[in-house]
C-alpha positions in Angstrom: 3.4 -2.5 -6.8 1.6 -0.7 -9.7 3.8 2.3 -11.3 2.6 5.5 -11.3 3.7 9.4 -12.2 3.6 12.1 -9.4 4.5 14.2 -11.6 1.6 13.7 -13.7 -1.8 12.5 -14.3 -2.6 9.6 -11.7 -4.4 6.8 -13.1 -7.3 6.7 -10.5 -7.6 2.9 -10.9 -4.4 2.4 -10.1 -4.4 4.9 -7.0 -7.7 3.4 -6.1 -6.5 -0.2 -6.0 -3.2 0.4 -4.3 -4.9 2.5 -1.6 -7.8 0.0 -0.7 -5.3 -3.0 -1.2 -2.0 -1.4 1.0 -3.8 0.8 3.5 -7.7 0.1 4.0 -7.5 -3.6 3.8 -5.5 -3.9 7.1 -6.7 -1.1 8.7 -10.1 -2.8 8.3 -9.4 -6.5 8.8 -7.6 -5.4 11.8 -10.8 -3.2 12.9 -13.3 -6.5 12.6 -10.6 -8.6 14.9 -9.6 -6.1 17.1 -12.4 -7.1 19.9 -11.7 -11.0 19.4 -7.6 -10.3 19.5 -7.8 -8.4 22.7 -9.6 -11.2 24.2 -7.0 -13.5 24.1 -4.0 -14.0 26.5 -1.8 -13.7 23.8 -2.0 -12.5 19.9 -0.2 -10.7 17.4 -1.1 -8.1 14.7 1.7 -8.5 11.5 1.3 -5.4 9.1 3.3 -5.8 6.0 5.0 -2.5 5.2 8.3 -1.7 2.8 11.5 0.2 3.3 9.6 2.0 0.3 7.6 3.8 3.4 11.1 5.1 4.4 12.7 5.8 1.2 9.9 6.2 -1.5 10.5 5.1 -5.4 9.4 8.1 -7.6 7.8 5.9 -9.7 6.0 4.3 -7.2 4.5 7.0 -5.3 0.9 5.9 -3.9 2.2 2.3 -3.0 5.3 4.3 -1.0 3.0 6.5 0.5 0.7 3.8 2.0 3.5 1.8 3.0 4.4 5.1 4.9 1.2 5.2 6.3 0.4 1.6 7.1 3.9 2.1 8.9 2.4 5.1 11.0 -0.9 3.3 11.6 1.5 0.5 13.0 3.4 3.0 15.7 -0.3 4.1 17.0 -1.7 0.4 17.3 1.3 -0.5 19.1 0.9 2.4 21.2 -2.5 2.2 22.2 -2.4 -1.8 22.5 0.8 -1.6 24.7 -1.2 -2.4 28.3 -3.0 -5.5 26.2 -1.5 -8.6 25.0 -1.7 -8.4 21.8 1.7 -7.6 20.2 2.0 -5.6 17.1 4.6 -6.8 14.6 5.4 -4.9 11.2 7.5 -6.5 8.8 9.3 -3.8 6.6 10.2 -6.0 3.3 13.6 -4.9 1.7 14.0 -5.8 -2.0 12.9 -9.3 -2.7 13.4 -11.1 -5.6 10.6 -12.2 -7.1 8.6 -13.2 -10.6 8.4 -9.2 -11.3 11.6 -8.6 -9.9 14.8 -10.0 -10.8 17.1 -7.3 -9.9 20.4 -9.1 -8.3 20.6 -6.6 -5.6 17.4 -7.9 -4.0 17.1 -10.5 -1.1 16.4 -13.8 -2.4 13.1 -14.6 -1.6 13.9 -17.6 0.3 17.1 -16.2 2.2 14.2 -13.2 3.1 11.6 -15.7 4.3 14.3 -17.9 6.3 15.4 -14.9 8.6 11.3 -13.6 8.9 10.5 -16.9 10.1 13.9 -17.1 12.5 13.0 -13.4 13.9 9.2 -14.2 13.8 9.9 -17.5 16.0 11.5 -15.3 19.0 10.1 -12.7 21.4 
């Protein structure tokens, strides 16, 4: 997550990178798979989102507003793969703490990855 200033000057690279990265990379790994996925008798698609798409951080506008998106872009795949069998998952990550983040009030990592993989592991 790259800060940036909505109420200024957007550094393009920044903006660029956290666009392609948060919102065009699934949206397009998902698009080459899509075919092979519905083929099988049972898959999953797992889009990584943030309670940032639900709450944004001012200073992190353009990552909150592609988690926001990537969240919406979630609800429609669901939708329109609902008579297939491919499930689609999101996993809206809370604060973790991490290398670059250290706040106390954050999940620890591996308390977060415990209950994914519990939640993960049932239908």
């Amino acid at each position: 997550m790259m800060a940036d200033n909505p109420a200024g000057v957007i550094d393009e690279d920044v903006m660029v990178s956290t666009v392609t990265t948060n919102l065009f990379g699934p949206i397009r790994m998902w698009s080459v798979l899509m075919e092979h996925l519905k083929s099988k008798e049972e898959a999953a698609i797992i889009n990584t989102t943030s309670t940032l798409g639900f709450v944004p951080m001012g200073m992190a506008a353009v990552y909150s507003a592609t988690k926001a998106a990537l969240h919406s872009y979630t609800l429609s795949q669901r939708y329109m793969l609902k008579d297939t069998f491919v499930k689609v998952l999101e996993i809206a990550l809370p604060g973790v703490q991490t290398d670059s983040n250290n706040n106390p009030s954050s999940m620890l990592l591996a308390s977060f990855i415990e209950e994914t993989m519990k939640v993960l592991g049932t239908n």
